[in-house]
N, C-alpha and C positions, 0 to 999 in steps of 0.2 A: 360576591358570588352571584349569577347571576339564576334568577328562580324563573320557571317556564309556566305558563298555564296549559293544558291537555282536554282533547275533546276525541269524541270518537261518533263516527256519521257512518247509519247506518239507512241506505235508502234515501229516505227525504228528512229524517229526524238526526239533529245534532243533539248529543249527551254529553254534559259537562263534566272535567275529573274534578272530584274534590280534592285538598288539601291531605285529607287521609289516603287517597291512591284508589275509594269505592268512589263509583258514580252514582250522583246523587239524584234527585228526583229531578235536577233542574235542566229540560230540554227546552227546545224550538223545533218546532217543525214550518217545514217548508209549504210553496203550492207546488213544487216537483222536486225532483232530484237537480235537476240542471241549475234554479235558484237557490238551494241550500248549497252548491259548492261558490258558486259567484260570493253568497254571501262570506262565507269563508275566505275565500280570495279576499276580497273585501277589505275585511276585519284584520288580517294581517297573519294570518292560521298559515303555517307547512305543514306539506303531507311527510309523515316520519315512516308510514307502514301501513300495507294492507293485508289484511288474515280473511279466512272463510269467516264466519260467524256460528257457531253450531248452534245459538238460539232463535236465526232465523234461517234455518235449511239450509246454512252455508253461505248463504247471500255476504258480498265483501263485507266487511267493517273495515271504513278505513279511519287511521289515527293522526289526529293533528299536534302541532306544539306550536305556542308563540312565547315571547318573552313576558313576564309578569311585570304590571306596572310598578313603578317604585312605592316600596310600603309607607305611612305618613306616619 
């Protein structure tokens, strides 16, 4: 079966999903908006959904997924 990894970009900061479905402490931020999506392009990230955010005034949050490496 195959398992996803999950991220959510909000502005210039990307936020990792954890294994549990909370986001964890673990981000990256960008020098803008426009490099934090490249990077994601990049890295091999799809867009799945974008929502208002109501903890930053609505500003999008948008949701990525890619395929998770094979476990060892």
């Amino acid at each position: 079966m195959q398992k996803w990894q999950h991220c959510k970009l909000v502005g210039k900061r990307v936020h990792f999903v954890g294994a549990s479905g909370l986001f964890e402490d673990k981000s990256d931020s960008h020098l803008g908006e426009r490099s934090a999506w490249s990077r994601l392009e990049d890295d091999g990230w799809e867009l799945v959904a974008a929502v208002p955010d109501p903890q930053q005034d609505g500003e999008l949050a948008f949701f990525f997924k890619r395929p998770a490496p094979p476990s060892i």
